[in-house]
C-alpha positions as CSV (number, residue, x, y, z in Angstrom):
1,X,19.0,0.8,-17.3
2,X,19.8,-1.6,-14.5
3,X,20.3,-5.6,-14.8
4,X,17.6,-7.8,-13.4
5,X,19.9,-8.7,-10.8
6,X,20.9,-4.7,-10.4
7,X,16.9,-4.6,-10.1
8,X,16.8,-7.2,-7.6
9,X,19.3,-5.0,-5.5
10,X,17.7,-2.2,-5.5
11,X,14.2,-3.4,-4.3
12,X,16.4,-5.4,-1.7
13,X,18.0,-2.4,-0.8
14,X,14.4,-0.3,-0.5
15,X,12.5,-3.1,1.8
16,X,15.5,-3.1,4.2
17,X,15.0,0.9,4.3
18,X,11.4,0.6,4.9
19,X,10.8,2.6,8.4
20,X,8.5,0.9,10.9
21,X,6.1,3.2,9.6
22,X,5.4,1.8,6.0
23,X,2.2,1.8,5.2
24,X,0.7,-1.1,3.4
25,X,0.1,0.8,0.2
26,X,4.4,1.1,0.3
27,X,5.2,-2.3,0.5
28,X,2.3,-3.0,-2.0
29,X,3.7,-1.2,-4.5
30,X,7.1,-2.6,-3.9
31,X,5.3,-6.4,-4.1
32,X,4.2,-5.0,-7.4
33,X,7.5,-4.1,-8.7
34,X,8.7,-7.7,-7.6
35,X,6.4,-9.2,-9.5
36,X,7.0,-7.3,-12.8
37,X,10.5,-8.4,-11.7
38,X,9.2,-12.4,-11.4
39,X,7.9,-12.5,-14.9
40,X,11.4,-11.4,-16.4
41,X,13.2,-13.7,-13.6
42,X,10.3,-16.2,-15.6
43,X,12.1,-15.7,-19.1
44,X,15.7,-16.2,-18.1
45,X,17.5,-19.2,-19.7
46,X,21.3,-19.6,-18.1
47,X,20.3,-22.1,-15.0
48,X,23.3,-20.6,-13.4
49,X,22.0,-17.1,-13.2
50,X,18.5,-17.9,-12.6
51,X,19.4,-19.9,-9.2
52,X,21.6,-16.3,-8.0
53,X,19.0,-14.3,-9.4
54,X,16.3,-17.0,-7.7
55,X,18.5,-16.4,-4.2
56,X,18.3,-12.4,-4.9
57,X,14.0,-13.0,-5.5
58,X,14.0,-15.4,-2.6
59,X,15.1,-12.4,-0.4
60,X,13.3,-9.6,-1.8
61,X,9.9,-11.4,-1.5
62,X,11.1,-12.3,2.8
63,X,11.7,-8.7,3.4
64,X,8.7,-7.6,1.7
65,X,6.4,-10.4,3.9
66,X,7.8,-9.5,7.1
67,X,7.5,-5.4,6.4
68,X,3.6,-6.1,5.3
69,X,3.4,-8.1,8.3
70,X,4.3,-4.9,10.1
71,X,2.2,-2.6,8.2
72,X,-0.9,-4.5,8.4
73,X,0.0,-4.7,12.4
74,X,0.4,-1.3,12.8
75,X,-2.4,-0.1,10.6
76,X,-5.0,-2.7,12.3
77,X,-3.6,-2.7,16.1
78,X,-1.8,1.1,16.1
């Protein structure tokens, strides 16, 4: 089983290879994972991890935004 931060990585590495032609459901279900992934982020003590792990969240939760941004574009205007 994967770290939290090997977690991180992986969704990181998913929502950069989301095509143009995600559909909202897709990056729904990855904003789901992320948040399963916030509550654990939620429990971890060492202040030096969480901000790197924090970081890691921080760019999970942009690339998710901006690829349901262009989901809900492309499902609403084609």
């Amino acid at each position: 089983m994967l770290s939290l931060e090997g977690r991180l990585a992986q969704l990181i590495k998913e929502a950069r290879n989301l095509e143009t032609g995600a559909t909202v459901e897709t990056v729904g279900g990855l904003q789901s994972a992320l948040g399963s992934l916030d509550r654990e982020l939620a429990t971890t003590a060492d202040s030096t991890q969480r901000r790197e792990l924090g970081r890691l969240r921080r760019e999970a939760g942009l690339l998710l935004a901006d690829a349901r941004a262009r989901a809900v574009l492309a499902r609403d205007f084609g």
